[in-house]
Phi, psi and omega in degrees: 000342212269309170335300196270007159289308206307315161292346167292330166320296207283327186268350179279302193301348175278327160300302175307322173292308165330285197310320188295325181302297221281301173311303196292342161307345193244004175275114152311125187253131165312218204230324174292014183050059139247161181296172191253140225268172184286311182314341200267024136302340204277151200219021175271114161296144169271140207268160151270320172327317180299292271242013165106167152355152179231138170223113185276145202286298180314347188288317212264355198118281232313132172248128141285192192040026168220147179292350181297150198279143190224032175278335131276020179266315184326296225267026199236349168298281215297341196290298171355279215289249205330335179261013173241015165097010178080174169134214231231140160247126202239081173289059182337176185283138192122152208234085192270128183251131170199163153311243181236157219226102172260112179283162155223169242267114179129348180246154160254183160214138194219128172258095166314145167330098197119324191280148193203106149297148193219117164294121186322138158306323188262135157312332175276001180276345180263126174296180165222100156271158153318089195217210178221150181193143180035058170085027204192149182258135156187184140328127184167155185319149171259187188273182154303307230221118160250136171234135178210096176093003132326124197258075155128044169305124146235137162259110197220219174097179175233350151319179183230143172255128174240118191258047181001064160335304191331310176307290183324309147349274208282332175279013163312280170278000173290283225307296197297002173269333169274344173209104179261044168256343176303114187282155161318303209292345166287331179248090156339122161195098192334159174238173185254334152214130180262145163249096159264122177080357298167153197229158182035036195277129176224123184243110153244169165070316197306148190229113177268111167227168169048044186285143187295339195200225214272144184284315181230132182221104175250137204215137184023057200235170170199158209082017200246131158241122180266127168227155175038050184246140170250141187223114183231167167179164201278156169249336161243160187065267147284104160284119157319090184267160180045063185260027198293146175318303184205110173260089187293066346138050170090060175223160166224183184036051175240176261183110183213088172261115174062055187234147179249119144238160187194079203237124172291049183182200198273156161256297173248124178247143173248149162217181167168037165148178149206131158150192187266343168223029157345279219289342205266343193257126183318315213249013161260199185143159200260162169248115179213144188086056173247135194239115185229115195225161194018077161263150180231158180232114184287215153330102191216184178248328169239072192324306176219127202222129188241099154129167358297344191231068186272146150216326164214112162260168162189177201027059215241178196174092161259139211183111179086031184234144180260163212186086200271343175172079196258096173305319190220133178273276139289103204253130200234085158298109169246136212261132175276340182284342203236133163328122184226135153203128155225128199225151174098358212270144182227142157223125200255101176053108176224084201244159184111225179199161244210096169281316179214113202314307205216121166228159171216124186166141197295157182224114201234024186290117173034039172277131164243142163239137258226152156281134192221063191322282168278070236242120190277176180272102184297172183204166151216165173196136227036094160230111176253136186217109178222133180067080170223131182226147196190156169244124196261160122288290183229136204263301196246147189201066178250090176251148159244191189195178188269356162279020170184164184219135200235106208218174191106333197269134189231130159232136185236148184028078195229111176243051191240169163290134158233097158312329194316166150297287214259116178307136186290129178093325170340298187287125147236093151299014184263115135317115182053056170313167138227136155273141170194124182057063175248152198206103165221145193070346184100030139209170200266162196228022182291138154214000000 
């Protein structure tokens, strides 16, 4: 008897040790090799069930079907909601116009099936507050949809935010035929929904279209997810301009899973600040522990893009995405006016096409630049491009300069067409390239 506790012992602890091999093989590493935390795995949706009372707009006065504006009857739903102890505002089937709209803490917004929040066309329908845009705190329209300083935020549905662009546009482009230097902050325009300060945030299922400016903008915020989201705006004909998909914005621990974008501008961008003394201004600040996996990409200018207003991003990871007709897949912007380093960045099993894979090279779209006595030296280091099969124009598009030093770079299991002229890697401004297994055209170039 005695024998067979002891084997009985010696295999639950050989189990137990096994199980115990198995967890630590399955623990995931950011890209500096810390672990990657349990939250970005967990992949459970928010229930509406969860989420308290439902307060249905048509229950309080809110009128669909009319073009009349319906932003204070909205924002008197939602004030509602928040003094009875929170819970969900609920847009029914049906087509509601309204301005800019502030949840608070403890309220949601959920679209039902059918349902189309809609943004004013006129501009004076948007407050102008203190917020933040293109890298700069400053005065400027808020979005349709606001959060700010809130613990548990959600958007959820099946609905649509449509934020009805168009007007924006074509007065976009009238301002850029007459001057063509005209910046987003000369052509006024909303974005459609910001997230500031704010914790747990979760945006699904929902379909964000036709945003006047940038589509999604979260700001100093951690813990947020975009899921399953279609997020578009045109590419043709009357173009969105700076219609980018998800602007990440002084945040970590964010979450950008199974999203269909299609946007006249970058799809997910990190920023956090610009200028010659970026790094020194209190409300700027870095972005890390970003994750963006299985996803498809129409039409973009960028799949995942560090920079125009960047200042120290890492541990950023796109991974497991098709890519349908992308100009540029990693776009690494360097501002010669702003301190920049991104470092830590991996991109991992990317299949589909492309005109240009991977570009780093100054970027100089409306930069001043300021005198600066220690003015560091930007950089990038570790950028890992792994498992990658794609169809190029041009696959490597890397020049350097004497403002930034680029070292570090691993391409690894790369099997893609390359058209360019000048054969990928010939130029190389990278300190310590590494190739290992690269196949382009059908021959491998590792050295």
């Amino acid at each position: 008897m005695k024998q067979r506790m002891i084997m009985a012992l010696v295999l639950l602890t050989a189990c137990l040790l096994a199980e115990g091999k198995k967890k630590v093989e399955k623990q995931e590493l950011w890209p500096n090799g810390e672990p990657i935390a349990e939250w970005f795995r967990d992949t459970t949706k928010v229930k509406l069930a969860d989420l308290g009372r439902q307060y249905v707009l048509t229950d309080y006065g809110v009128r669909q079907g009319t073009t009349d504006i319906q932003t204070a009857a909205i924002q008197a739903v939602i004030d509602r909601a928040a003094n009875e102890g929170g819970g969900v505002v609920v847009v029914p089937k049906g087509t509601f116009f309204s301005g800019s709209l502030f949840f608070r803490q403890g309220t949601h917004l959920h679209l039902q099936e059918g349902a189309v929040l809609k943004g004013s066309e006129r501009v004076h329908d948007f407050e102008i507050r203190e917020t933040r845009i293109e890298g700069q705190t400053c005065k400027y329209f808020v979005a349709l949809i606001n959060a700010d300083g809130l613990d548990g935020f959600t958007i959820t549905g099946q609905g649509t935010i449509d934020g009805n662009g168009l007007n924006y546009w074509e007065e976009f482009w009238i301002r850029r035929k007459w001057n063509p230097q005209c910046t987003n902050k000369d052509a006024q325009r909303p974005r459609l929904t910001y997230v500031s300060n704010c914790k747990n945030v979760t945006i699904q299922d929902v379909r964000l279209i036709n945003s006047p400016f940038w589509t999604n903008h979260v700001y100093r915020s951690d813990h947020v997810r975009y899921i399953d989201l279609y997020i578009y705006s045109s590419t043709e004909d009357i173009k969105g301009p700076s219609t980018d998909a998800i602007d990440i914005d002084v945040c970590h621990d964010v979450v950008v899973r199974g999203c269909y974008m299609n946007v006249n501008d970058d799809a997910v961008v990190l920023k956090g600040g610009k200028g010659t003394f970026a790094d020194k201004a209190l409300e700027n600040g870095p972005c890390y522990n970003i994750l963006i996996e299985g996803c498809e990409y129409g039409k973009v200018h960028g799949c995942l893009t560090l920079g125009s207003e960047s200042i120290h991003d890492w541990n950023v990871i796109l991974r497991r995405c098709r890519v349908g007709a992308a100009t540029r897949v990693l776009w690494l912007k360097m501002r010669p006016d702003t301190p920049q380093h991104y470092e830590y960045v991996t991109v991992d099993k990317m299949e589909g096409k492309c005109n240009t894979f991977i570009v780093c090279k100054p970027w100089t779209q409306f930069y001043q630049k300021e005198e600066r006595e220690d003015m560091p030296l930007s950089q990038c280091n570790n950028i890992t491009l792994s498992n990658i099969h794609m169809d190029c124009t041009t696959f490597f598009d890397v020049a350097g300069s004497d403002k930034y030093a680029l070292k570090d770079f691993t391409f690894e299991n790369i099997d893609v067409t390359d058209k360019a002229k000048i054969k990928a890697f010939s130029e190389n401004p990278i300190e310590n390239l590494q190739l290992k297994n690269v196949t382009i055209n059908g021959t491998q170039t590792d050295k």
